[in-house]
DRENKEDREN-325014 format. One line per 2 residues: their letters; for each residue x, y, z of C-alpha. Coordinates in steps of 0.2 Angstrom, whole numbers, plus 2048, in hexadecimal, padded with zeros to 3 digits. Example, Ala and Ser with C-alpha at 12.3 -4.5 7.8 and 13.67 -1.06 7.14 Angstrom:
<pts>
AS) 83E/7EA/827 | 844/7FB/824
</pts>
This chain:
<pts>
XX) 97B/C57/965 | 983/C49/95C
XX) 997/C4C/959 | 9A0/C46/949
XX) 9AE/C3B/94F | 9BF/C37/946
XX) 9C8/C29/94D | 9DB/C26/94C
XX) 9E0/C12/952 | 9D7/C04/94D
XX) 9E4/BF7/952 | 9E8/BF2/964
XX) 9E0/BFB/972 | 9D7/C05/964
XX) 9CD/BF6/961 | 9C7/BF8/971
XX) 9C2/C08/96D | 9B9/C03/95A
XX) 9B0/BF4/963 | 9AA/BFC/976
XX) 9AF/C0D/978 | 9A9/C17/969
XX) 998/C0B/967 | 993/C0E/977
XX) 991/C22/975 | 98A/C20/962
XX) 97E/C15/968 | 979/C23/974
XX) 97A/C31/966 | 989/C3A/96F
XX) 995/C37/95E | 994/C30/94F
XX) 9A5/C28/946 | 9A8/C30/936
XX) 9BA/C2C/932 | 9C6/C1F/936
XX) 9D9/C1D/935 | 9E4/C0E/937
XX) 9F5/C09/92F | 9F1/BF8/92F
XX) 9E5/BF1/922 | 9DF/BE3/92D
XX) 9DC/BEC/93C | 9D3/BFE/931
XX) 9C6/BEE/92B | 9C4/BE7/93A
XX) 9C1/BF9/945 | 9B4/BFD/934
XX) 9AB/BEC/937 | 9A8/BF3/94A
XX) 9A3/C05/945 | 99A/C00/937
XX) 9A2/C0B/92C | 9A3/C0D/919
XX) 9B5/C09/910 | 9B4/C1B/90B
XX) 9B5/C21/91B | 9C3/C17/922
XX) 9D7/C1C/91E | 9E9/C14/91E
XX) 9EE/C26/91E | 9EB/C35/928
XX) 9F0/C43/921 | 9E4/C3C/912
XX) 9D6/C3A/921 | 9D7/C4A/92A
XX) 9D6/C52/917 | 9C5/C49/912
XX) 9BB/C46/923 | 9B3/C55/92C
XX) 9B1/C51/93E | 9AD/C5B/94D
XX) 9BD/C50/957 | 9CA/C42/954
XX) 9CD/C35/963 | 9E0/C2F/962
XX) 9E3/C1E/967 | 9F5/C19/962
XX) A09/C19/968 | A0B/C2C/972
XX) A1A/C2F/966 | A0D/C31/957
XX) A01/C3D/962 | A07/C4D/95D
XX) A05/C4C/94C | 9F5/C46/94B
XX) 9F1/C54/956 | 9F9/C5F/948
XX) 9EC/C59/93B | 9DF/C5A/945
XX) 9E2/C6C/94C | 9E5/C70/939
XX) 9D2/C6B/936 | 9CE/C74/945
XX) 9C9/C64/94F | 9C5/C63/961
XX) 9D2/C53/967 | 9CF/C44/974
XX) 9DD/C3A/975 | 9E5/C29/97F
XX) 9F3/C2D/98B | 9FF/C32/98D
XX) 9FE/C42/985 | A0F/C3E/97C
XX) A1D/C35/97E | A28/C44/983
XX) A25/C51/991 | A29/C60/983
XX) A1F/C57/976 | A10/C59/985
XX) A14/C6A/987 | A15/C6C/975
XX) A04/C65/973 | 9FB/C6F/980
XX) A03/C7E/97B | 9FD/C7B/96A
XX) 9E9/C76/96D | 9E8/C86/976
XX) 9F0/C92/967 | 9E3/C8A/95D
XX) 9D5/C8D/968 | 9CF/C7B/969
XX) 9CC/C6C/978 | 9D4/C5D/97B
XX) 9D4/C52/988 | 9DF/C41/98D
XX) 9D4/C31/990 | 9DB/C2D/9A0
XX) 9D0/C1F/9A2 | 9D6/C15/9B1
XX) 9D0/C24/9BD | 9BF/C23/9B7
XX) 9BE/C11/9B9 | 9AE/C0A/9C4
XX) 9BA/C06/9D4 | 9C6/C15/9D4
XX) 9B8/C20/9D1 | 9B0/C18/9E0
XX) 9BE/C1A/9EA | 9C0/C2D/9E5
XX) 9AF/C2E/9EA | 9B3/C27/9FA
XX) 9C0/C32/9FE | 9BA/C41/9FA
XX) 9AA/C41/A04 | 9B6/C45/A12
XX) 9AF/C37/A1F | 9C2/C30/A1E
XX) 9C8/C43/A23 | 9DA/C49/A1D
XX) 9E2/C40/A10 | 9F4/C3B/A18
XX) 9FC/C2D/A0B | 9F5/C25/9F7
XX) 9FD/C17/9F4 | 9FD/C0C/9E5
XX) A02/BF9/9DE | A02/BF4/9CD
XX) A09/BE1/9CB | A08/BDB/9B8
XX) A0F/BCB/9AF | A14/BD3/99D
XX) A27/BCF/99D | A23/BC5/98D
XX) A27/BCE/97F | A18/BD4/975
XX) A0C/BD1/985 | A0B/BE4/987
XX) A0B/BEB/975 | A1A/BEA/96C
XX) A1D/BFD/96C | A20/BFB/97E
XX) A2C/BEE/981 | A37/BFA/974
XX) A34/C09/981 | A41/C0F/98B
XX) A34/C15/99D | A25/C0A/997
XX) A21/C08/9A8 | A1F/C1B/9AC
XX) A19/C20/99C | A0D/C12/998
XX) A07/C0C/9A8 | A0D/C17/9B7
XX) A05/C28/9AE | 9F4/C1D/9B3
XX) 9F8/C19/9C5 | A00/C2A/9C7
XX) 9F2/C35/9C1 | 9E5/C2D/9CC
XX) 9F1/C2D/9DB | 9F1/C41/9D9
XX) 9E0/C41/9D6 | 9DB/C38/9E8
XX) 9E9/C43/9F1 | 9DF/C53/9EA
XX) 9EE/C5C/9E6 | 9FD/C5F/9D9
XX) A0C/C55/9DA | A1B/C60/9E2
XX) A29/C52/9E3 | A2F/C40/9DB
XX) A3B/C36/9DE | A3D/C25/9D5
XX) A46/C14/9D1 | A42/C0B/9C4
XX) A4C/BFD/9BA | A4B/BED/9B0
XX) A49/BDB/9B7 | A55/BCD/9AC
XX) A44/BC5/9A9 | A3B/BD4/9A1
XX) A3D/BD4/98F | A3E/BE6/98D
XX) A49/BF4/987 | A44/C00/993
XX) A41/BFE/9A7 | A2F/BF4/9AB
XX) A32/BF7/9C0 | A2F/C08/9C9
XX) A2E/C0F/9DB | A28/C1F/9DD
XX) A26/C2A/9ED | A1E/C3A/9EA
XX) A19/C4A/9F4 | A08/C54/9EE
XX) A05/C67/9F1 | 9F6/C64/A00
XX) A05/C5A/A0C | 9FF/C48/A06
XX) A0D/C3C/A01 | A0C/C2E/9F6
XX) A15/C1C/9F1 | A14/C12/9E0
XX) A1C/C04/9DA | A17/BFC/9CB
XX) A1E/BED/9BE | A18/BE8/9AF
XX) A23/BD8/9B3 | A1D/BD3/9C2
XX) A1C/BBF/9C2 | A0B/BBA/9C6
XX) 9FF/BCA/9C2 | 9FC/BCE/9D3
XX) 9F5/BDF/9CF | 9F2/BDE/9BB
XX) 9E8/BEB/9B2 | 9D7/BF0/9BA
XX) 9DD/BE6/9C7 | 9E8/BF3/9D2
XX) 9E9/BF8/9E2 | 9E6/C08/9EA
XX) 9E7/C0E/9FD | 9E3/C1F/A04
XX) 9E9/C20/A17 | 9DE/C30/A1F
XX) 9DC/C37/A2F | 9CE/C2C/A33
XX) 9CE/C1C/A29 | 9D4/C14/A1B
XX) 9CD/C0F/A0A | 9D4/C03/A00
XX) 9D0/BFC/9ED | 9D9/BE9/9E7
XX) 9D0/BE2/9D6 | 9C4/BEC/9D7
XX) 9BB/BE8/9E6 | 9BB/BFB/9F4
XX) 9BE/BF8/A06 | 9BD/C04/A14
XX) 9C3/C04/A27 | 9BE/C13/A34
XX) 9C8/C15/A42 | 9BE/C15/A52
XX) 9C3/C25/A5A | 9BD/C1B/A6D
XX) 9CB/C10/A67 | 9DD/C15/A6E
XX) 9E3/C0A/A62 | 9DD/BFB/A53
XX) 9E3/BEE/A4A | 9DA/BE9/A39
XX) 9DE/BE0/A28 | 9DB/BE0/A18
XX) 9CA/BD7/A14 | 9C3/BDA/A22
XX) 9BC/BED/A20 | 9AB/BF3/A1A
XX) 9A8/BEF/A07 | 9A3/BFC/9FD
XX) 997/BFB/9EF | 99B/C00/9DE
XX) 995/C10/9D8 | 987/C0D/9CB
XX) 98A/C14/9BB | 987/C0F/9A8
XX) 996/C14/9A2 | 9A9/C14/9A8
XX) 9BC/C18/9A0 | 9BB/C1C/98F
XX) 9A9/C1C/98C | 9A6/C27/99B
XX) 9B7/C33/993 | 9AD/C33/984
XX) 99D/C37/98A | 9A6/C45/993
XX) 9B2/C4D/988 | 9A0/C4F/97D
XX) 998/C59/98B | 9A6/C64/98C
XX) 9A5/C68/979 | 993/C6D/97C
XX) 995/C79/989 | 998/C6E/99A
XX) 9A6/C6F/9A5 | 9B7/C6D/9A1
XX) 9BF/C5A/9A1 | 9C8/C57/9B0
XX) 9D6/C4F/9A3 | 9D5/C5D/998
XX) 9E8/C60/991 | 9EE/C6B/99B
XX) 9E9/C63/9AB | 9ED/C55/9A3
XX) A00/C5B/9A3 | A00/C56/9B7
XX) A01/C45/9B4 | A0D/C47/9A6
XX) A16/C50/9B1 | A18/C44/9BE
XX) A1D/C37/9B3 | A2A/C41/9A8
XX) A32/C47/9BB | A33/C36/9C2
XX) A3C/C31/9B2 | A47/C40/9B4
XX) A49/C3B/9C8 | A4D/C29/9C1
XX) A5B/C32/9B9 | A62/C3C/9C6
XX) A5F/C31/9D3 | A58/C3F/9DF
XX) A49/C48/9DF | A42/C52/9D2
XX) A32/C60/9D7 | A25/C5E/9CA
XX) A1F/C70/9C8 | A30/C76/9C4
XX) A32/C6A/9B8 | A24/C6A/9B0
XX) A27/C80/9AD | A36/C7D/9A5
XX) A2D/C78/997 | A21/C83/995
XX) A25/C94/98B | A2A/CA2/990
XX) A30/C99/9A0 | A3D/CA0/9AE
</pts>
């Protein structure tokens, strides 16, 4: 079955998504793009020119969109704060939702969302694309076949040069946590993901460098406990001076019983501990290099593909929203822990949000 698609973001990263991420499941007859919406004139012709769309199906507005285009699902690529009413109109028309992360730019406006696609009796999902890129996906491979034994410790780096303002969006740089809520909410959810378990406990720092050209804090630490006994440790800068561990580009550690697996720009190595050893010394480079997994499709296109097979009977997302409310979870306690300066338990936090809470 072909899906009707209407899409919300044709400027910025939704670019991306008119030129790569849409085409490449229309070409394979999973959607087709019916509708398209875009404040900005410039950027509404140039995401038509991609889809091949007819003026009349492209929109400045909305509300004027959602009232004349029939579509099986809207995707939602633009700024968290203008999620929730986008998912509004689109409940409204009784639309399925796939939607860019985070969920929203608030922990109750999340809640509020989830809450909401579940009254209605519809299916979203968050395209949390970094954990379903080639290497990560590899290295969750890895670690779940269980050859590395017990997880122990996930550790995460992200190192990026956007101080400049403007390098990282605009909207960003006007943010008050755009490192947690535009960056970490990546790192995070994959580093619960390769745990295995649900976050328990955070505690974070995070501030501004005099060089970041930011409103809001660009550095985070992050320590975090998970329900199987695993711990974890983040740090991540989007003003980091040389972009030693940019987009795409980051690095991943899992520490298990038997081994170690490690990815750094995309390249997967593994170390085994000899258990005829009483002790060994390695380094990095000098493991065993793991292919790849083969696969024509990844991130978005993969998300795409995916949240189409759930609509037609398959298996449930693993970012559907309300699993997706982990990871926003984690990053709306570690902004709460930033705040308190001491720990903040994730589950605990996360019910107090929820209705009809203790």
């Amino acid at each position: 079955m072909t899906y009707q698609v209407l899409h919300i973001g044709a400027g910025g990263f939704g670019e991306r998504w008119c030129k790569a991420f849409l085409p490449a499941n229309v070409i394979h007859g999973t959607i087709e793009v019916v509708g398209l919406v875009d404040i900005d004139a410039s950027a509404l012709e140039k995401g038509r020119e991609h889809l091949g769309l007819k003026t009349e199906q492209c929109f400045i507005s909305a509300e004027e969109a959602f009232r004349t285009v029939d579509a099986d699902f809207c995707t939602i690529v633009i700024p968290p704060s203008l999620h929730e009413s986008i998912v509004d109109l689109a409940l409204a028309r009784g639309m399925h939702i796939l939607s860019e992360k985070p969920i929203a730019d608030t922990i109750e406006g999340s809640v509020r969302i989830a809450d909401k696609v579940k009254a209605a009796g519809r299916r979203m999902a968050v395209t949390m694309s970094h954990r379903f890129d080639q290497d990560k996906s590899t290295l969750r491979e890895l670690v779940k076949a269980g050859t590395l034994g017990r997880v122990n410790t996930v550790s995460c780096r992200f190192a990026a040069d956007s101080r400049a303002y403007d390098s990282w969006r605009r909207f960003r740089h006007e943010m008050a946590h755009p490192m947690l809520i535009e960056g970490a909410v990546h790192h995070l959810d994959i580093m619960a993901d390769l745990a295995g378990a649900p976050c328990t406990s955070i505690f974070a720092r995070s501030w501004k460098p005099e060089w970041a050209e930011y409103k809001g804090d660009t550095d985070v630490v992050v320590l975090m406990d998970f329900a199987n006994g695993v711990h974890g440790v983040y740090e991540g800068s989007s003003a980091q001076s040389t972009g030693l561990n940019e987009w795409a580009f980051e690095y991943f550690r899992v520490e298990a019983a038997f081994g170690t697996a490690i990815v750094d720009h995309r390249e997967v190595e593994v170390f085994h501990r000899d258990p005829k050893r009483s002790w060994q010394s390695s380094r990095h480079g000098k493991g065993q290099q793991v292919p790849l997994l083969a696969g024509k499709k990844w991130r978005n296109s993969l998300l795409i593909e995916q949240f189409c097979q759930w609509l037609g009977g398959g298996p449930a997302m693993a970012t559907n929203v309300e699993d997706n409310l982990q990871s926003v979870a984690m990053v709306f306690s570690a902004i709460e822990s930033t705040r308190l300066g001491q720990p903040v338990q994730v589950q605990e936090f996360l019910k107090s949000f929820r209705k009809g809470s203790n």
